[in-house]
SEGU-742589 format. One record per atom (N, C-alpha, C): residue in one letter; atom name; x, y, z. Coordinates in steps of 0.02 Angstrom, whole numbers, plus 50000, padded with zeros to 5 digits. Layout:
residues N
A	CA	X	Y	Z
...
***
This chain:
residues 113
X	N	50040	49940	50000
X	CA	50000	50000	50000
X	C	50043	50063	50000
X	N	50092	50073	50026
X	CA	50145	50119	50037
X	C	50174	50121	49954
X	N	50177	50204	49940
X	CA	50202	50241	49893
X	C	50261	50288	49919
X	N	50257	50278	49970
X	CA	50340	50343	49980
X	C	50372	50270	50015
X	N	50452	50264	49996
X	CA	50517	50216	50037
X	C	50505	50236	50104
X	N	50505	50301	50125
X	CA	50519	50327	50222
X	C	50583	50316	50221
X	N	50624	50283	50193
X	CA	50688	50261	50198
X	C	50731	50205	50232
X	N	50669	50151	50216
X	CA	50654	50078	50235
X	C	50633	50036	50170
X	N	50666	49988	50203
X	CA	50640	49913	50137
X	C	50591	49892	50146
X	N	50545	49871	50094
X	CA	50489	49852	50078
X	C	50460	49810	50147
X	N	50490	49788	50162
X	CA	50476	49742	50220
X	C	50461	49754	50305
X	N	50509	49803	50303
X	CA	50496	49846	50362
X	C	50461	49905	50359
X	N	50454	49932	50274
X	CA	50405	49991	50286
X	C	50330	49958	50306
X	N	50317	49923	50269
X	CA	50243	49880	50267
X	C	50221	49877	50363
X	N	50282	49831	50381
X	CA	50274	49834	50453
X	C	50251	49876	50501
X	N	50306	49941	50493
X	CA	50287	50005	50512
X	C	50207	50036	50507
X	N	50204	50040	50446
X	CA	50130	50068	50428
X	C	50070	50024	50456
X	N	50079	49985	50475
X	CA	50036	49916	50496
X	C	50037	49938	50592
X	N	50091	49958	50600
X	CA	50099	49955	50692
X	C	50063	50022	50692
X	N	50073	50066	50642
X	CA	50068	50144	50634
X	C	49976	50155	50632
X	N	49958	50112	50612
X	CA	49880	50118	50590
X	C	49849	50105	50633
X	N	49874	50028	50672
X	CA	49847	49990	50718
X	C	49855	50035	50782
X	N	49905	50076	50792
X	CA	49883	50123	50859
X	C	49850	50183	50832
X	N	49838	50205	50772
X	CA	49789	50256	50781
X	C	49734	50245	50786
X	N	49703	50192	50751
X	CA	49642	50155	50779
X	C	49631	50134	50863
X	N	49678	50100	50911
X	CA	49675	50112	50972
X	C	49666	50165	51028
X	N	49722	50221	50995
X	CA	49725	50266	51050
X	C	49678	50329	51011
X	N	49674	50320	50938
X	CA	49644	50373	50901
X	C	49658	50445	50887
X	N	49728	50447	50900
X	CA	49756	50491	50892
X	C	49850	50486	50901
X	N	49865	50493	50867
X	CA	49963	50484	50874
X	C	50002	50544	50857
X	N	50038	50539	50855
X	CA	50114	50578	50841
X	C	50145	50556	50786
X	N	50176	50597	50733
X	CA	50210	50542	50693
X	C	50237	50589	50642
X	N	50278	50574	50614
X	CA	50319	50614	50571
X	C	50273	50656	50507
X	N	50286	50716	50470
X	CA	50241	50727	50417
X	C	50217	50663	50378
X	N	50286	50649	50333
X	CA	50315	50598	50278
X	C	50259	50503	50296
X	N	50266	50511	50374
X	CA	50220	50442	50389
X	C	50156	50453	50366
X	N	50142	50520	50399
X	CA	50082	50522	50423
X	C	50043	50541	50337
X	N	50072	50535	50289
X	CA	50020	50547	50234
X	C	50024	50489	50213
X	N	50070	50432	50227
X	CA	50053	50368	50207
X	C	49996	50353	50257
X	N	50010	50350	50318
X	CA	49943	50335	50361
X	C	49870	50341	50338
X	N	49866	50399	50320
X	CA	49811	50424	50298
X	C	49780	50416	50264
X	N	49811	50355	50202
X	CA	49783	50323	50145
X	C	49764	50272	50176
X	N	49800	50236	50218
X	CA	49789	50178	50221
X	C	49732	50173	50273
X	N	49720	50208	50324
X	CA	49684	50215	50364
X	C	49584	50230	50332
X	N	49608	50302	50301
X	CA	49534	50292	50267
X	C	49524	50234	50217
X	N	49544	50208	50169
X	CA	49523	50112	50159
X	C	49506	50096	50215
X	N	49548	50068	50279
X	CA	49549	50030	50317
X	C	49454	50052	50359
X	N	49428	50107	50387
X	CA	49397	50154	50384
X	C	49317	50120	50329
X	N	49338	50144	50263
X	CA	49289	50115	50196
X	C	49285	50052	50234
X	N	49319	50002	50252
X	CA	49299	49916	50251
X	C	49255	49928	50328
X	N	49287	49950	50351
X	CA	49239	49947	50410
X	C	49176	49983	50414
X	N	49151	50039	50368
X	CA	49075	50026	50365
X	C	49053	49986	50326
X	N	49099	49955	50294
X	CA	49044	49893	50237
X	C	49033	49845	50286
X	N	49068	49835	50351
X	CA	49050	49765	50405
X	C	49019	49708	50397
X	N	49039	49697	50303
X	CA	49026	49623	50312
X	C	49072	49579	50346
X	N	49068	49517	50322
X	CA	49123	49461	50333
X	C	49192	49478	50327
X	N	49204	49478	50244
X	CA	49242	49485	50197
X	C	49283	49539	50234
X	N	49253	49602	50249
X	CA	49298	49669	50254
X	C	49332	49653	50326
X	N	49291	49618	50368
X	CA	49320	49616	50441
X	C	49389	49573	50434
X	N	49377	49531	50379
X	CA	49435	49491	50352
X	C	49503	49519	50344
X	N	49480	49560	50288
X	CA	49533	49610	50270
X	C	49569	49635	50311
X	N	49516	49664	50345
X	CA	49546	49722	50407
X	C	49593	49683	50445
X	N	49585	49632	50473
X	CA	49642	49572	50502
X	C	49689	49564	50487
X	N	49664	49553	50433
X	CA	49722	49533	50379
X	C	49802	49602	50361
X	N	49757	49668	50385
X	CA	49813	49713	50378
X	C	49835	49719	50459
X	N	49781	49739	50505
X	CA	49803	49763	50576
X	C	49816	49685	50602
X	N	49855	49741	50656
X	CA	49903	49680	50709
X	C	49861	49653	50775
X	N	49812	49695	50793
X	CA	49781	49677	50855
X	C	49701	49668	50818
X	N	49653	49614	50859
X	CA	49612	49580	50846
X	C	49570	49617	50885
X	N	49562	49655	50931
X	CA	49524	49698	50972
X	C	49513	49765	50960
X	N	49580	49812	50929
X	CA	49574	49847	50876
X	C	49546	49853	50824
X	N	49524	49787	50773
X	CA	49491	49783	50720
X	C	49374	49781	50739
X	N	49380	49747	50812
X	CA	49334	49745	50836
X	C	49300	49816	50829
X	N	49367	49849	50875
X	CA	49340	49915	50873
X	C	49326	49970	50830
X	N	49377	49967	50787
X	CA	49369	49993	50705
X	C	49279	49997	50680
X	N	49267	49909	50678
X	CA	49189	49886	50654
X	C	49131	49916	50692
X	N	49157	49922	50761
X	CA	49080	49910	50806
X	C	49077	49993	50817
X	N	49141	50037	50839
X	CA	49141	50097	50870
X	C	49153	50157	50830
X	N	49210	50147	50778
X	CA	49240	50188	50724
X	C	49198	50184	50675
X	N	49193	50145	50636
X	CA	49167	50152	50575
X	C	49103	50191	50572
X	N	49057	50165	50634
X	CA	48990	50187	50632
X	C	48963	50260	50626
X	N	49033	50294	50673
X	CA	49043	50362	50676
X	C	49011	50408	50614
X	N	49051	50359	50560
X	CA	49070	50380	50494
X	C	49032	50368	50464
X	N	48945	50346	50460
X	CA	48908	50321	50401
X	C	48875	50385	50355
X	N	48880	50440	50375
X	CA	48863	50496	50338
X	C	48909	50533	50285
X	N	48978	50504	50324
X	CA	49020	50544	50273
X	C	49049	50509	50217
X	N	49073	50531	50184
X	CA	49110	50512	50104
X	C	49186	50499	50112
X	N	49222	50540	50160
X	CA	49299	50516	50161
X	C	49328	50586	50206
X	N	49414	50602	50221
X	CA	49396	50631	50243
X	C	49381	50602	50341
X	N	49407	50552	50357
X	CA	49395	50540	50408
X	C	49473	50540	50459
X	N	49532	50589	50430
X	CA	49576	50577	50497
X	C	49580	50665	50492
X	N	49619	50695	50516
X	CA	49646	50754	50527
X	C	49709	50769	50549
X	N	49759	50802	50516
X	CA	49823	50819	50532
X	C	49845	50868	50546
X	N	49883	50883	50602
X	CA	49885	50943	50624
X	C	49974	50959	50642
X	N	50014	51040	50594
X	CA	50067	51033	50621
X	C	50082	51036	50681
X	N	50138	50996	50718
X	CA	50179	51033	50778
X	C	50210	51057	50792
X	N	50269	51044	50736
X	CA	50324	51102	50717
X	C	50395	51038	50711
X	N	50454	51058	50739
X	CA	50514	51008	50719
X	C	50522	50967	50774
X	N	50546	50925	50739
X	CA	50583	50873	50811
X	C	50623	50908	50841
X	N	50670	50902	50867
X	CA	50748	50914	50913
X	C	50789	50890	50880
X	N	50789	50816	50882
X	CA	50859	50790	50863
X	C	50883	50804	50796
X	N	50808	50804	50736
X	CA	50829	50794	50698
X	C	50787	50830	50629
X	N	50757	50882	50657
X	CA	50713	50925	50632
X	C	50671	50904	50607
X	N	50634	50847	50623
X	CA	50582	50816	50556
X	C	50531	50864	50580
X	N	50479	50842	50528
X	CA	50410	50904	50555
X	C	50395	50831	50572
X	N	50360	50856	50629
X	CA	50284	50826	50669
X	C	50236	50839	50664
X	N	50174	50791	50654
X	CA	50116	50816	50664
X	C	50088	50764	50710
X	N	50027	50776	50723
X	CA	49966	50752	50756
X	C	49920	50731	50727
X	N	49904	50671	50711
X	CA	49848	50638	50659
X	C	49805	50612	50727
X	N	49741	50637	50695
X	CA	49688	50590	50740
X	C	49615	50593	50710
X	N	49597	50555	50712
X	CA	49542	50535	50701
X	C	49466	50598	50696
X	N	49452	50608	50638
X	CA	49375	50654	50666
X	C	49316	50644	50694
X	N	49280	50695	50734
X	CA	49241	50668	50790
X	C	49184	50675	50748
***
């Protein structure tokens, strides 16, 4: 699903974006570099789309990408539902400004209410 490297191999970016999704869906809101956070954002609204379709199939999917099984619960039963009026358009990013160490920009992705 990932279109930007981040400056990782195929293997560990995938990973990343997978741990990266799976806690914004938990805590519903994260921290995370600009550069992540617009991959996030794709992947999340799909992830998002399957969970108001709440058939079988999509809960499948959704597994099939996230890492936690209670997370995906929650996605179906709590998140998605949120969302049955809207069209897309379901995270929000917000700058914070630079890191310290290493100037990246930060933002704040979280979820809309």
């Amino acid at each position: 699903m990932a279109y930007r490297k981040l400056g990782r191999n195929m293997g560990h970016r995938n990973a990343m974006l997978r741990n990266i999704v799976t806690s914004l869906f938990k805590h519903e809101r994260i921290e995370t570099t600009a550069a992540r956070a617009k991959e996030l954002n794709a992947v999340a609204e799909k992830l998002i789309t399957l969970g108001k379709q709440g058939d079988l199939a999509a809960r499948r999917q959704a597994m099939a990408y996230m890492l936690d099984e209670d997370t995906v619960k929650k996605l179906f039963e709590t998140i998605a539902p949120q969302y049955d009026g809207r069209q897309g358009g379901y995270t929000r990013t917000m700058k914070l400004g630079s890191r310290r160490g290493d100037a990246a920009e930060m933002v704040l992705v979280e979820l809309v209410k």
